[in-house]
SEZA-702072 format. One record per residue (C-alpha): x, y, z; residue in three letters; residue number from 0. Coordinates in pm, 1 decimal, padded with zeros to 6 digits, m for minus. Layout:
PT       c1       c2       c3 kero selum
PT        X        Y        Z  ALA   NUM
...
//
This chain:
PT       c1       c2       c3 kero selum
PT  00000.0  00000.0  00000.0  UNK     0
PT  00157.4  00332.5 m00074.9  UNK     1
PT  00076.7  00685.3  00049.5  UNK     2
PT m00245.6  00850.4 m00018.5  UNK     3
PT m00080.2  01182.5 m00034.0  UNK     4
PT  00047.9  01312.5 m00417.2  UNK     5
PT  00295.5  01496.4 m00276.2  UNK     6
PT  00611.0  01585.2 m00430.6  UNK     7
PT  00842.6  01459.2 m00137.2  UNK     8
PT  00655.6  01201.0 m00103.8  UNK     9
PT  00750.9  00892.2 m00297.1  UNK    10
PT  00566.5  00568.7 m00319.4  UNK    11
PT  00639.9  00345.5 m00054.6  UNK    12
PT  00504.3  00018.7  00079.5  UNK    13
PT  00299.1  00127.2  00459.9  UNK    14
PT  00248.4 m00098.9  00769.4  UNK    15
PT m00148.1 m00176.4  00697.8  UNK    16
PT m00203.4 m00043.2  01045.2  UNK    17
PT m00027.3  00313.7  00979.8  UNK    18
PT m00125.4  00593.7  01125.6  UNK    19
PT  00080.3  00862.8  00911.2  UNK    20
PT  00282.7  00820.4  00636.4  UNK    21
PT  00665.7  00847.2  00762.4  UNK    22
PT  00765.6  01051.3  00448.9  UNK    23
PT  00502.9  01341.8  00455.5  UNK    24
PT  00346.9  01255.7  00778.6  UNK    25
PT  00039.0  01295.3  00644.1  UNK    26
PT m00267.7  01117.5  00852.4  UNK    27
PT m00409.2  00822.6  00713.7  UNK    28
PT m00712.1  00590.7  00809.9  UNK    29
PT m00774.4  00276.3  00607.6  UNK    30
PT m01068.7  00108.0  00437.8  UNK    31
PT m01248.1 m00142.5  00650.8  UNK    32
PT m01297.5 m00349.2  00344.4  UNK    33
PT m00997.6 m00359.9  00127.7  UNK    34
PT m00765.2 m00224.5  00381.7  UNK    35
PT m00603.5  00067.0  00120.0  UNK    36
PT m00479.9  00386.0  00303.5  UNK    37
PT m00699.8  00690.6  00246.5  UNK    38
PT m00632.9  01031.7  00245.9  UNK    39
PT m00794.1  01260.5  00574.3  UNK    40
PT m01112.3  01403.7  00559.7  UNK    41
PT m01223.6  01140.2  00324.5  UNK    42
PT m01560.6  00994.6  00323.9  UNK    43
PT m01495.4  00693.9  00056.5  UNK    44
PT m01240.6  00451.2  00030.9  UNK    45
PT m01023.8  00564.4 m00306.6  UNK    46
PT m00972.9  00209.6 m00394.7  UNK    47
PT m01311.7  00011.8 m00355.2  UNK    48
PT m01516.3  00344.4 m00285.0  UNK    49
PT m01693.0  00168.0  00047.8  UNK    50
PT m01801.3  00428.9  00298.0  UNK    51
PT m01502.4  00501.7  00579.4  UNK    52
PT m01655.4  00533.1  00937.1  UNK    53
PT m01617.5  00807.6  01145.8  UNK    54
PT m01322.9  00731.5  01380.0  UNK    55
PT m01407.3  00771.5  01807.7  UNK    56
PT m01123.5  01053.3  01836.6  UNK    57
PT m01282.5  01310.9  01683.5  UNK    58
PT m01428.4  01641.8  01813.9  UNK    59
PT m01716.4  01667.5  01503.5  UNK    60
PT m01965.0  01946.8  01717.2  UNK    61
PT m02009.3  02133.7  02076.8  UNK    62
PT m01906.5  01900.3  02373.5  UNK    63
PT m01745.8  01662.4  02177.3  UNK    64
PT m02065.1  01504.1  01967.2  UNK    65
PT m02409.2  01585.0  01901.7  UNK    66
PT m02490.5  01359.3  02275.2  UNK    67
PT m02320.0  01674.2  02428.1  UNK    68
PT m02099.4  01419.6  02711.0  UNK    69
PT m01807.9  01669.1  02700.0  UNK    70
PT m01614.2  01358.8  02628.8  UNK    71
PT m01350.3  01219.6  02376.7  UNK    72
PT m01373.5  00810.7  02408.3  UNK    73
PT m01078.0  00745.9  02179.7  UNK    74
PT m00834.2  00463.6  02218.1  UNK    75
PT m00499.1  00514.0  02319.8  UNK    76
PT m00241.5  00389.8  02089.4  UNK    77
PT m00200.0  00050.9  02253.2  UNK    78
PT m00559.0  00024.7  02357.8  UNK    79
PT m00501.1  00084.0  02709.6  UNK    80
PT m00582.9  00400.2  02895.6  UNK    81
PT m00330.3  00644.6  02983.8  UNK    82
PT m00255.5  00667.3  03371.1  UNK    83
PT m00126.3  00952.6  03540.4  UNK    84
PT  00269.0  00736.6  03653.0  UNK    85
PT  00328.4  00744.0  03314.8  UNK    86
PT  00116.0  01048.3  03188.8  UNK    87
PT  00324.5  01323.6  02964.9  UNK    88
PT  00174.8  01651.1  02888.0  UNK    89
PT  00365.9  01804.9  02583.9  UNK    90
PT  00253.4  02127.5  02421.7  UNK    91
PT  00295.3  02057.5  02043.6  UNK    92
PT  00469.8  02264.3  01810.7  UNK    93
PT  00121.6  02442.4  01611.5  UNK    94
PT  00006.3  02758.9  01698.1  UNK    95
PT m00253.5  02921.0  01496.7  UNK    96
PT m00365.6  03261.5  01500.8  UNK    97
PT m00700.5  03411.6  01447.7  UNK    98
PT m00690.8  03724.8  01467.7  UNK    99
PT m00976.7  03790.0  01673.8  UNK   100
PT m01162.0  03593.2  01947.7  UNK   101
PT m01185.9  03212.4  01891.6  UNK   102
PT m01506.1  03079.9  01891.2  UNK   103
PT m01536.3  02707.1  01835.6  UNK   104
PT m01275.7  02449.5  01789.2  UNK   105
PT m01354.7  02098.5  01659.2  UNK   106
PT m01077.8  01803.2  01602.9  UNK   107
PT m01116.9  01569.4  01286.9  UNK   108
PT m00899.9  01329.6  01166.5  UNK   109
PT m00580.3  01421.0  01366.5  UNK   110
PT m00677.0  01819.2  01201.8  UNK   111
PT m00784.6  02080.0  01483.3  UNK   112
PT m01053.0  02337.2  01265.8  UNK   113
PT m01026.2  02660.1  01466.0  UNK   114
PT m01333.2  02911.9  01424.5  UNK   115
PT m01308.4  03274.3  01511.8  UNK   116
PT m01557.2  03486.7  01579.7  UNK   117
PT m01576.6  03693.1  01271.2  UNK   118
PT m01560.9  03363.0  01061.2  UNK   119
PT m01166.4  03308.4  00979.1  UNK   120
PT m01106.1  02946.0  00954.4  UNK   121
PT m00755.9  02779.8  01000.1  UNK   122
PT m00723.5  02420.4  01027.3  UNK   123
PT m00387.1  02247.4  01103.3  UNK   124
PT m00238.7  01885.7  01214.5  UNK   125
PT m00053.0  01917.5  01530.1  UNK   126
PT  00148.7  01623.3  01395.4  UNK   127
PT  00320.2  01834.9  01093.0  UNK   128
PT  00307.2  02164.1  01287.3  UNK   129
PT  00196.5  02326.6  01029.2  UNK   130
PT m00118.7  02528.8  00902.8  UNK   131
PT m00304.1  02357.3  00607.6  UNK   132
PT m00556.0  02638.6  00484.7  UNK   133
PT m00720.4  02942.4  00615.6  UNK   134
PT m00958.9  03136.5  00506.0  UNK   135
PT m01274.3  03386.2  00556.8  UNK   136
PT m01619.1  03211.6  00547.1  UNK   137
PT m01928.5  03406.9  00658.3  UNK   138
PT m01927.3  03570.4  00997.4  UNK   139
PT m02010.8  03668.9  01277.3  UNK   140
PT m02046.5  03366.5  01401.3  UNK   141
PT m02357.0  03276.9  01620.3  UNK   142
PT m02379.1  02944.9  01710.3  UNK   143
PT m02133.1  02644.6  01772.0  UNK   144
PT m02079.4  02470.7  01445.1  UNK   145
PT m02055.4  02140.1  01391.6  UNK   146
PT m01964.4  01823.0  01100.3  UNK   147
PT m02085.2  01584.2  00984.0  UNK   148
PT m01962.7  01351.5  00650.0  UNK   149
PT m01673.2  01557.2  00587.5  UNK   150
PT m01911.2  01867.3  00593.3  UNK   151
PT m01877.0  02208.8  00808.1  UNK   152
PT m02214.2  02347.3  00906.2  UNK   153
PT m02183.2  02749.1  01016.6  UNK   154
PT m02464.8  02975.6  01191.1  UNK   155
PT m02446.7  03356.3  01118.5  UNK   156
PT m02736.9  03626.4  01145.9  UNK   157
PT m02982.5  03511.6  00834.3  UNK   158
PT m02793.5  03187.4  00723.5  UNK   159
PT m02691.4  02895.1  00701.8  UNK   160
PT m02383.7  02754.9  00503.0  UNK   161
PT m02177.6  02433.5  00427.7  UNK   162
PT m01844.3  02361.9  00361.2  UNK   163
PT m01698.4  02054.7  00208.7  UNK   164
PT m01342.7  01959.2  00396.6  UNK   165
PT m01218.7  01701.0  00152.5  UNK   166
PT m01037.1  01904.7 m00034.8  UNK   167
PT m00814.2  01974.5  00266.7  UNK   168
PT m00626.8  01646.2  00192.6  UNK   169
PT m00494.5  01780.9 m00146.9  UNK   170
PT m00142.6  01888.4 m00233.6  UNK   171
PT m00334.6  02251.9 m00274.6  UNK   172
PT m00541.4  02210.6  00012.9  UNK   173
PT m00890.8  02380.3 m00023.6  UNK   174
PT m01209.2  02402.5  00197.9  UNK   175
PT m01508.9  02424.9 m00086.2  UNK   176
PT m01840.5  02614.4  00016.9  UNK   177
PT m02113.7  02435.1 m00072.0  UNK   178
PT m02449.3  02643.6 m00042.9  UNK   179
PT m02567.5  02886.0  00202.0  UNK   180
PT m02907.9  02873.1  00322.2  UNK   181
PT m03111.1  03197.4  00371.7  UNK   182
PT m03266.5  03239.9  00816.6  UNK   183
PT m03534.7  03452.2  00900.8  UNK   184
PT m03343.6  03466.0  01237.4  UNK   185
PT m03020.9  03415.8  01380.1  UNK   186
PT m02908.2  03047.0  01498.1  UNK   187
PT m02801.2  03076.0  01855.7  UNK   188
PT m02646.6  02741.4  02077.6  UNK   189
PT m02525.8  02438.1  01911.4  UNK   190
PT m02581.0  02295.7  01549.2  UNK   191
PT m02694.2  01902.2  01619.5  UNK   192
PT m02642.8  01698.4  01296.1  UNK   193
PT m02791.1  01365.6  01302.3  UNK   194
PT m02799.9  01132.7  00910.3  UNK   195
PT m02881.0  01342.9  00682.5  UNK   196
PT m03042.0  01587.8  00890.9  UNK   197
PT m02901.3  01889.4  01073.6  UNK   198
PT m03099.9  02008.4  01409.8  UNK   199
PT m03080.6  02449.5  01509.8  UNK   200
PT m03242.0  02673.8  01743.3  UNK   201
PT m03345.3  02970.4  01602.5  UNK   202
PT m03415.1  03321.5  01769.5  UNK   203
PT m03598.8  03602.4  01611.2  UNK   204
PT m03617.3  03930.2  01703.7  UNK   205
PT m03954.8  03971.9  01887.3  UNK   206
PT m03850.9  03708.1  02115.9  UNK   207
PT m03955.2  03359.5  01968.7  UNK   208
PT m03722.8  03101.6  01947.6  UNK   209
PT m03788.6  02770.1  01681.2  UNK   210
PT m03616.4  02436.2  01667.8  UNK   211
PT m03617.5  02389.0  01320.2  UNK   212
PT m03492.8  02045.7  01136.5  UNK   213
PT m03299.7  02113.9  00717.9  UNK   214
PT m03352.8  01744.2  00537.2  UNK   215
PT m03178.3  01590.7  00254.9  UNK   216
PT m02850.3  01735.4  00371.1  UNK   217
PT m02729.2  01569.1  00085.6  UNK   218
PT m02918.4  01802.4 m00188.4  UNK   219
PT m02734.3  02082.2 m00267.8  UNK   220
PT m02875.0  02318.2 m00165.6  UNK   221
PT m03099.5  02149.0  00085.7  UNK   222
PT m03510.6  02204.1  00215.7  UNK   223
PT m03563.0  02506.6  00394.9  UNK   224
PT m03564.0  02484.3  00745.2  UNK   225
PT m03902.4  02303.8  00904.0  UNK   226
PT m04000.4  02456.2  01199.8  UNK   227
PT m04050.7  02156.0  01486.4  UNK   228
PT m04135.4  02379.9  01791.2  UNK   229
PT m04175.2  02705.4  01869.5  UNK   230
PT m04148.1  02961.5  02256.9  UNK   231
PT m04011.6  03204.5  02416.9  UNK   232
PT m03781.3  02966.8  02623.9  UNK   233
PT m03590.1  02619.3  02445.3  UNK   234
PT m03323.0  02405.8  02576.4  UNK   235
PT m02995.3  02322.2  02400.5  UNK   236
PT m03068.9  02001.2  02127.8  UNK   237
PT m02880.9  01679.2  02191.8  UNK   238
PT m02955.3  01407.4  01938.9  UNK   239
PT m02821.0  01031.4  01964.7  UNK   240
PT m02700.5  00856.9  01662.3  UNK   241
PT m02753.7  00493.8  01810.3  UNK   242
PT m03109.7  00553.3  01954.5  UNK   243
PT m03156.5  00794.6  01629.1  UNK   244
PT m03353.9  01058.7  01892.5  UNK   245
PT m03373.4  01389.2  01920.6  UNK   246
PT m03436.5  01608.0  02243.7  UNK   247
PT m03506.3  01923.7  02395.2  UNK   248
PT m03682.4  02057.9  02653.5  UNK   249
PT m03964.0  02400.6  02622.9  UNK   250
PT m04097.4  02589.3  02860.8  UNK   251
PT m04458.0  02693.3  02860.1  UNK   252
PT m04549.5  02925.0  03116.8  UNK   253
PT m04461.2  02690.9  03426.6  UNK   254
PT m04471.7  02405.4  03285.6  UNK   255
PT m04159.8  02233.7  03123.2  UNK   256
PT m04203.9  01997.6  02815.1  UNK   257
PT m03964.7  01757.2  02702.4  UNK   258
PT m03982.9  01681.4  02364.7  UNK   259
PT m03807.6  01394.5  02145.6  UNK   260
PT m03793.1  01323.3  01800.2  UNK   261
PT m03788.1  01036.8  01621.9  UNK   262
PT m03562.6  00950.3  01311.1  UNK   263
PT m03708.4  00720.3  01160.3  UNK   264
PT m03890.8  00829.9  00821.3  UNK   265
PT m04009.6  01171.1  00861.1  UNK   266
PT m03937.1  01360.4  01195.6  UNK   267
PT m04221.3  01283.5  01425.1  UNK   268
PT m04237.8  01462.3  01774.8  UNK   269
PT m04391.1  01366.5  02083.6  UNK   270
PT m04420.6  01607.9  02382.8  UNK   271
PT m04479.2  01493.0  02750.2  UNK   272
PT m04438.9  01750.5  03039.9  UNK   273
PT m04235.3  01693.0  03326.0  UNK   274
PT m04260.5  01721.7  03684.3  UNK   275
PT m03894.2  01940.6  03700.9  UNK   276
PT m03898.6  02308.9  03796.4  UNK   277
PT m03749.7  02578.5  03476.7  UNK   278
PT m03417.3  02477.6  03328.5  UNK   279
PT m03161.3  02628.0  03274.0  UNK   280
PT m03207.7  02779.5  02911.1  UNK   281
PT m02833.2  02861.7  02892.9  UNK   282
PT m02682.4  02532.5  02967.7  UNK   283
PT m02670.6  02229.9  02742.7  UNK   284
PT m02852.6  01926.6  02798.4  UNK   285
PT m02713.1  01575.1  02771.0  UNK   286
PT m02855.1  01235.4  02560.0  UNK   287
PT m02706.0  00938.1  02693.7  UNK   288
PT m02861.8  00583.2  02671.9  UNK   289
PT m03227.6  00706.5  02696.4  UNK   290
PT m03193.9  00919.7  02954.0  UNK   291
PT m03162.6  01279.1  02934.9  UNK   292
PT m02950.4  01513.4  03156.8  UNK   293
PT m02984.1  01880.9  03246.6  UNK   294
PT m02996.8  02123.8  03467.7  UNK   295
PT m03345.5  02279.8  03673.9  UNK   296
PT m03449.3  02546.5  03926.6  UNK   297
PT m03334.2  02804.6  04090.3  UNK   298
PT m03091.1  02548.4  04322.4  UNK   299
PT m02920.9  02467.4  03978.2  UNK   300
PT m02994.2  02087.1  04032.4  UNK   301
PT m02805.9  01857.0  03768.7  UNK   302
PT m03124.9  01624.5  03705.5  UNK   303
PT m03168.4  01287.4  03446.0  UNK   304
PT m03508.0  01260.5  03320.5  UNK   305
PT m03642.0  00903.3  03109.0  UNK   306
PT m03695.5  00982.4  02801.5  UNK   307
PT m03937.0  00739.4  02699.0  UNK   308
PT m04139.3  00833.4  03008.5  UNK   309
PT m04033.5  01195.2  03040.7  UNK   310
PT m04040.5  01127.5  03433.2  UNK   311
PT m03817.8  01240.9  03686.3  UNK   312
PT m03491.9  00950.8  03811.7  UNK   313
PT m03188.1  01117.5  03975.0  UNK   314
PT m03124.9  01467.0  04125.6  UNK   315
PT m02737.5  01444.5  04135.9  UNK   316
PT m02618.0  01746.6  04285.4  UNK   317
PT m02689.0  02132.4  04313.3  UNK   318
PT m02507.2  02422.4  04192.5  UNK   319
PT m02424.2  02284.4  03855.8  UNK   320
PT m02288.4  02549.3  03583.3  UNK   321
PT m02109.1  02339.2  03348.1  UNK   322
PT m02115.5  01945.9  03313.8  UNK   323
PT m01963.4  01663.3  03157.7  UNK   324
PT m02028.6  01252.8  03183.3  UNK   325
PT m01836.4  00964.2  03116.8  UNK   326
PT m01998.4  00617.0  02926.7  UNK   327
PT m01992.8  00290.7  02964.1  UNK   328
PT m01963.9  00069.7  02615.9  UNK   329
PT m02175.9  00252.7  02365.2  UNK   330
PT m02508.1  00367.5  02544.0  UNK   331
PT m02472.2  00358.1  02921.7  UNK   332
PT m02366.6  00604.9  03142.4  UNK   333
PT m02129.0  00471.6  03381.1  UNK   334
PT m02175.8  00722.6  03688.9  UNK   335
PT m01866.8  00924.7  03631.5  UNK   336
PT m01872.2  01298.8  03547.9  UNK   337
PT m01710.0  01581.2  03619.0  UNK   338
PT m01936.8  01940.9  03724.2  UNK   339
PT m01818.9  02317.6  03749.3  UNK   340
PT m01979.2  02503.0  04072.1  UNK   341
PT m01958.2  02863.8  04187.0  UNK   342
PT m01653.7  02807.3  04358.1  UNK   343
PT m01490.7  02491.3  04263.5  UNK   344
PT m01501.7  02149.5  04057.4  UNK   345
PT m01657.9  01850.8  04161.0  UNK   346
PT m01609.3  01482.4  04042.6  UNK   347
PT m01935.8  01274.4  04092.6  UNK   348
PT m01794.8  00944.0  04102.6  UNK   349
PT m01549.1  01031.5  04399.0  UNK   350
PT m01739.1  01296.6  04543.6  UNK   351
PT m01416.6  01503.8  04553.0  UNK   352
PT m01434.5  01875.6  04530.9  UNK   353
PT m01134.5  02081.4  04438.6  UNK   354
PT m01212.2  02438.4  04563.8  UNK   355
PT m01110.6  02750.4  04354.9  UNK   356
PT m00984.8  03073.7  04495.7  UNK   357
PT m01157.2  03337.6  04484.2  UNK   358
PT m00968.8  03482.7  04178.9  UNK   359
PT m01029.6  03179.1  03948.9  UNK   360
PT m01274.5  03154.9  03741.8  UNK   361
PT m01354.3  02855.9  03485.2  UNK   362
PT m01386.7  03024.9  03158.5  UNK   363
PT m01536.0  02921.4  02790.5  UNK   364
PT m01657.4  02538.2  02744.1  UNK   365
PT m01774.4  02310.4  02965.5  UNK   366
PT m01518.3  02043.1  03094.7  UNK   367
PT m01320.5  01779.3  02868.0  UNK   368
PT m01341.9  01434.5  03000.5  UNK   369
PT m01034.7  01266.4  02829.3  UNK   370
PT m01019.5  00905.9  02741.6  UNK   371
PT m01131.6  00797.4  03099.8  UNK   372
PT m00827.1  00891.6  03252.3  UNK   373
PT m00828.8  01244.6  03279.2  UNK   374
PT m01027.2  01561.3  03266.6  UNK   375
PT m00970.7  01958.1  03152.2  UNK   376
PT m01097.4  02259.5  03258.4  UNK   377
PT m00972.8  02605.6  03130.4  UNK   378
PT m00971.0  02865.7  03323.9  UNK   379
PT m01064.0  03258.0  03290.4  UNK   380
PT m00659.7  03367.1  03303.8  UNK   381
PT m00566.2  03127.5  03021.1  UNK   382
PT m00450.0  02845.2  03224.2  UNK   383
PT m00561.8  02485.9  03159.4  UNK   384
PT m00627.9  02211.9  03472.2  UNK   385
PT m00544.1  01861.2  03338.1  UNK   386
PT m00695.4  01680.1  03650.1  UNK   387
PT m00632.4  01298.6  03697.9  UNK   388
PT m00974.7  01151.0  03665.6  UNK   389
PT m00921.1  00833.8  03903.0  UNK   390
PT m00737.8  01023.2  04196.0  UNK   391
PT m00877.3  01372.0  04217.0  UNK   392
PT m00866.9  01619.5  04278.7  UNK   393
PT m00473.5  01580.3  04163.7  UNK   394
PT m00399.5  01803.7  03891.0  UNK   395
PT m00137.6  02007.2  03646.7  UNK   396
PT m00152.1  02343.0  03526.0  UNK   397
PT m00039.5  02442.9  03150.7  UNK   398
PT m00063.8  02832.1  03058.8  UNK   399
PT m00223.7  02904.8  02664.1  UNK   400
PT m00019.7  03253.8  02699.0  UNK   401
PT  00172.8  03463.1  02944.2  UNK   402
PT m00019.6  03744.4  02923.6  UNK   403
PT m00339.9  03596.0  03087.8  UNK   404
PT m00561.1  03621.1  02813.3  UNK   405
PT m00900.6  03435.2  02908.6  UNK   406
PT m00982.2  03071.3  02720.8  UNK   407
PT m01313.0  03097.9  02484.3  UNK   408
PT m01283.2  02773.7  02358.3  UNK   409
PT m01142.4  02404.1  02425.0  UNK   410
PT m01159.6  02064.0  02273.3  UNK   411
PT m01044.4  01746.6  02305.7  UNK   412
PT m00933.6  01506.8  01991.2  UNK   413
PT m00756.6  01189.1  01994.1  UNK   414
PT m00483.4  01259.0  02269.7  UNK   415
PT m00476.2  01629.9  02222.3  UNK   416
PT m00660.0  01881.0  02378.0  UNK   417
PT m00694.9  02212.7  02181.6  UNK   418
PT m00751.0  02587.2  02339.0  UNK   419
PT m00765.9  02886.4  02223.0  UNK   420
PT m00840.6  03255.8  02330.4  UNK   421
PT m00965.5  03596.3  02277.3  UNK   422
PT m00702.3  03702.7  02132.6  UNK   423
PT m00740.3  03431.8  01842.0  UNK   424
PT m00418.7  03240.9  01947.7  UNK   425
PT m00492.4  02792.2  01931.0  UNK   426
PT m00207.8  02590.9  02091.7  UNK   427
PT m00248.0  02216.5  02117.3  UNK   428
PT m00138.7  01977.1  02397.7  UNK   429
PT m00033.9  01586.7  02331.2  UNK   430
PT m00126.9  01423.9  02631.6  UNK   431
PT  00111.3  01044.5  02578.1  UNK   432
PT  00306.6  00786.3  02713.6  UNK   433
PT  00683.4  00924.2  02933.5  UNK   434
PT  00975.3  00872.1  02673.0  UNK   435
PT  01164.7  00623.0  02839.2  UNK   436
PT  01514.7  00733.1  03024.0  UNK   437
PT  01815.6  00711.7  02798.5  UNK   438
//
């Protein structure tokens, strides 16, 4: 098998079939399930056979990691075995992008951080080759968090809607290829939710309302216009779950909360059930995790998990919740772990440990990182990061995005790297690995 890269210093040579980059170019590879031929990032079919390649576990496609919203990157360590803190390295990498202006969203896919800034540059780079691949200007400001799905960049700005295709960011001339742009009668606020081949936003509008509205037939070019699903004055974030194919989010209607869920199969179908749950919070996202939805209610900030076949009430965890992430077990369970921001401190749920902030610190953008189930990240509002060991908190080490104290507006978490960047537009990248052994 040779390299899927037609690069000019980069001759044909046979590759292990289990390569991960090409030694010559370095470029990232993933290989066809079916035939086993290398393929080129960002690719969606094999180049050899054309079979579909799956999305790999160590990518950071929307907000929180996934359209679930866990705040968690389940990758596998090279090796297949977790990485424990007695032989834990935290490296800063050698790529630094720079926006030039506040950066809003960062996702991770296929080894490539995409870094977002608020006025819509785009720079995308593998921390690998420590170098930029493209950047570029696409529509801005930017309103909501973006997401992808099948290769595809979805962006939110006032009145629209576009797509980007990223295969072309795998070419000796790398290029990222708008699509279409879809015209808004409002402005998409929160998180885009792509589930198949259809893509889930909130939308606000000026005299208050807010709609969650469902685009179908992604794959038309350009697609439907939007199809409003629900509509008032107070929605939840969406979370969407591409094994159970639902879709949730919660309304309120005077006092009364709603949950609603959607089902994928055929044309969208919603059912609505109120629950017994005081008012959410509206500016916190929810979590979808094997059938049971997680969010946060009342004026006690209570993190709560609702059924969501029954819409009834199972678990109050704990109170005081302003940001939250959860661990899984396998595929669809929760497994009890999770880590939640307070006023003045960090809680794990699992241990019950609480690390307590000063009064001076502050967490800042993004809602924590849970990291291959070994550790966890929090960044902070004077640009440091926390990389906390997840089994033995609340031990932790401190890495600084900047010297000059800039605060963190967005983090993410791909493969073993954990991405931040600030509001200055600056994106470093850590490599969380394995100690080099002594010499």
């Amino acid at each position: 098998m040779s390299c899927a890269y037609s690069l000019p210093n980069c001759p044909e040579k046979r590759l292990l079939a289990n390569a991960e980059s090409c030694p010559e170019c370095q470029g990232f590879l993933k290989s066809c399930p079916g035939c086993g031929i290398h393929n080129r990032a960002f690719a969606n079919f094999c180049r050899s056979c054309q079979a579909s390649l799956s999305t790999g576990r160590g990518n950071w496609l929307s907000y929180k990691g996934g359209s679930r919203r866990l705040g968690l990157n389940n990758s596998q360590p090279s090796g297949g075995e977790p990485l424990h803190w007695e032989n834990l390295e935290i490296r800063e990498t050698s790529l630094k992008l720079q926006l030039g202006d506040s950066c809003r969203s960062l996702l991770g896919y296929d080894r490539h951080i995409i870094a977002i800034s608020q006025n819509g540059t785009i720079e995308v780079g593998d921390p690998l080759r420590a170098t930029a691949d493209h950047r570029m200007k696409a529509d801005g400001p930017v309103s909501c968090e973006p997401c992808i799905e099948r290769g595809i960049l979805y962006l939110g700005s006032p009145g629209r809607l576009t797509a980007y295709s990223l295969g072309g960011l795998g070419l000796a001339k790398p290029r990222l290829t708008p699509l279409w742009q879809l015209p808004l009668t409002g402005t998409p606020i929160q998180a885009l939710a792509a589930l198949d081949d259809r893509l889930y936003l909130t939308v606000f509008h000026p005299e208050g309302r807010k709609e969650v509205q469902v685009v179908e037939d992604l794959k038309r070019t350009p697609p439907r216009a939007g199809r409003v699903l629900h509509a008032s004055a107070r929605l939840s974030w969406v979370a969407a779950d591409p094994v159970s194919k639902q879709v949730v989010f919660f309304s309120q209607e005077g006092k009364e909360t709603h949950l609603h869920t959607v089902s994928q199969a055929g044309k969208p179908e919603m059912t609505s059930r109120p629950v017994l749950l005081p008012p959410f919070a509206e500016q916190l996202p929810i979590a979808l995790l094997g059938g049971k939805v997680f969010g946060v209610f009342g004026e006690d900030e209570k993190l709560c998990r609702v059924d969501v076949r029954t819409a009834s009430f199972e678990q109050g965890l704990d109170t005081d919740t302003k940001l939250f992430s959860l661990s899984q077990e396998g595929e669809q369970d929760w497994d009890g772990d999770g880590v939640r921001v307070q006023t003045t401190g960090v809680a794990f749920l699992r241990s019950g440990v609480t690390d307590s902030f000063t009064p001076l610190d502050r967490v800042a953008k993004g809602s924590p990182i849970i990291l291959q189930g070994s550790s966890a990240v929090l960044a902070m509002q004077d640009g440091r990061i926390r990389v906390y060991d997840l089994l033995r908190p609340p031990r932790h080490e401190v890495r600084r995005l900047t010297d000059d104290g800039e605060p963190i507006t967005a983090l993410a978490s791909f493969q073993n790297f954990v991405a931040a960047g600030n509001a200055k537009g600056i994106v470093k990248v850590l490599e969380l690995c394995g100690k080099r052994a002594a010499s």
